[in-house]
N, C-alpha and C positions, 0 to 999 in steps of 0.2 A: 504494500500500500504506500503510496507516494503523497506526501504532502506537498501544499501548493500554497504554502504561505508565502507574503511576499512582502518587503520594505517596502513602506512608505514616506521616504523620511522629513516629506514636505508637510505631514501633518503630526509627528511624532511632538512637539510642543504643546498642542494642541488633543490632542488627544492623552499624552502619558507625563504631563510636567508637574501638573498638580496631583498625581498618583504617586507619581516617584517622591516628590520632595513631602508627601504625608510618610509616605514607607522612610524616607532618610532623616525628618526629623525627630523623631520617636526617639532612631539609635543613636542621631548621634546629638540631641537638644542643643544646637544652635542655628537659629537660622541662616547664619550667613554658612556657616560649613554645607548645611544640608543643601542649599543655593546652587555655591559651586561642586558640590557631588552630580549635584542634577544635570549642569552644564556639562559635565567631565564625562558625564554617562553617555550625552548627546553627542558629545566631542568623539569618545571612543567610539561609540556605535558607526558614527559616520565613517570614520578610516576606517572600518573594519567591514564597511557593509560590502564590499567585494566578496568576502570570504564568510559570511553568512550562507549557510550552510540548509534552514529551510527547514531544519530539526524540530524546533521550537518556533511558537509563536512568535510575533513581529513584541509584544508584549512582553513574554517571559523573557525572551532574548535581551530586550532593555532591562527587566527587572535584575536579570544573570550579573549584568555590565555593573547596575546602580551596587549591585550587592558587593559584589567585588570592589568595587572603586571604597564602600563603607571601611571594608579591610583593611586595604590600603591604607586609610585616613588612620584610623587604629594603628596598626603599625607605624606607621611616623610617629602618631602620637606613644606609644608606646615608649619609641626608641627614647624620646624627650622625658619621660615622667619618672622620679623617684620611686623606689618600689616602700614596702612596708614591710615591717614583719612582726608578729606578735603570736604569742602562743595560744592555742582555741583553748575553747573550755565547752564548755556543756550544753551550748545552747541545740546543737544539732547534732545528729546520730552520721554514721559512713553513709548515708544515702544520703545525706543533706536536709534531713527531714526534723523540722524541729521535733527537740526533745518532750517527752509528756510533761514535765515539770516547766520547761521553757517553753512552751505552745504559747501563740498571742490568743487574743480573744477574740469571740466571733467577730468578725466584719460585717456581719449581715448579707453580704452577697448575693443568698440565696434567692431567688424571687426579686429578683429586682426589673425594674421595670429600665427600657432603653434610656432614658432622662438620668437615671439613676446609675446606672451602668456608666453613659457618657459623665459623669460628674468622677463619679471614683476613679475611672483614667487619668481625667484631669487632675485630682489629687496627687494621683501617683505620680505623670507626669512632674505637676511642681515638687513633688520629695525625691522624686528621682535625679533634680535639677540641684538639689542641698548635698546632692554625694560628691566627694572629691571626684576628681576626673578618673582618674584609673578606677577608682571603684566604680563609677560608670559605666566605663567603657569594659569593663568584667563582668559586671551585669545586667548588660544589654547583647553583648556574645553569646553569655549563658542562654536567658533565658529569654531576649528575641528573636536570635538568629539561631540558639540550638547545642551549639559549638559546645565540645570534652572541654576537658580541664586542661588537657595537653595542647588540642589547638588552641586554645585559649593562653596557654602559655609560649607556644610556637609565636601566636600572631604580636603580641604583647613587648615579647621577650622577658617575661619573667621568669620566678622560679616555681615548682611547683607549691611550696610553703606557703610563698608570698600571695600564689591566689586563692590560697584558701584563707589568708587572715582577710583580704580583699572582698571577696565574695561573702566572708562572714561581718565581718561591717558594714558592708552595704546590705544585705539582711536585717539587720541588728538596726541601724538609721532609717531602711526604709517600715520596719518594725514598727519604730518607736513617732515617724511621722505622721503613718496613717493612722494610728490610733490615738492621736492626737487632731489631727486635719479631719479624719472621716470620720471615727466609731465618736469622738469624744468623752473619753470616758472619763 
């Protein structure tokens, strides 16, 4: 079966500029980076649409480019950022999963209505925006994009140590904001 997708690249603004830069601001909270992510994606797409290949959508193929170009930005910033290091304790088990003793309180989540749903993002969005940067950008590889602990240390250049006091910090802050910002308790 052959696909028959095809570049359009006279309406790719137009059609994927405010898709991409929703998908790029999330990861990486700054407008002006998310901005030129989005141009850098057009830019790449363009020199490369020779060698577009017809695999993937006209779509996913931007979405591949934007994603990759996020990495990159990571990695630069990576190379730039001090690391941390500090011993864990008890808040979380080997799967990452908080402890019974350390579990936060309900959030209420359940049953929520889309108003309500879109406001809780928003929260998190601005507590996500209180994290140092490296805890950020280790917590938006986790658990936006997906990424081990190892790519996550590949892309970064950290150590394996240092992302798990990272990863438990920005836990631990983004913890202690929502149930300050949202639950109010």
């Amino acid at each position: 079966m052959e696909n028959n997708y095809q570049l359009d690249p006279n309406k790719w603004i137009d059609n994927y500029a405010d898709a991409l830069y929703g998908f790029c601001i999330v990861r990486v909270n700054n407008q002006s980076i998310a901005e030129d992510i989005v141009q850098e994606t057009f830019l790449s797409a363009w020199k490369a649409r020779e060698t577009y290949n017809a695999v993937a959508t006209e779509k996913n193929w931007l979405y591949a480019i934007c994603k990759n170009k996020i990495i990159d930005h990571y990695r630069k910033k990576g190379a730039t950022i001090t690391t941390e290091t500090e011993e864990s304790d008890s808040y979380f088990d080997n799967e990452e999963h908080w402890t019974k003793e350390k579990q936060p309180n309900d959030w209420g989540l359940n049953g929520q209505t889309q108003i309500e749903k879109k406001e809780f993002y928003q929260v998190l969005a601005n507590c996500k925006q209180k994290l140092k940067e490296l805890q950020q950008q280790v917590f938006v590889l986790k658990y936006l994009e997906d990424f081990d602990s190892d790519q996550i240390c590949s892309i970064l250049g950290i150590s394996s140590s240092n992302y798990w006091v990272l990863i438990h910090r920005a836990k631990l802050q983004l913890r202690n904001c929502l149930e300050k910002k949202w639950i109010k308790i």
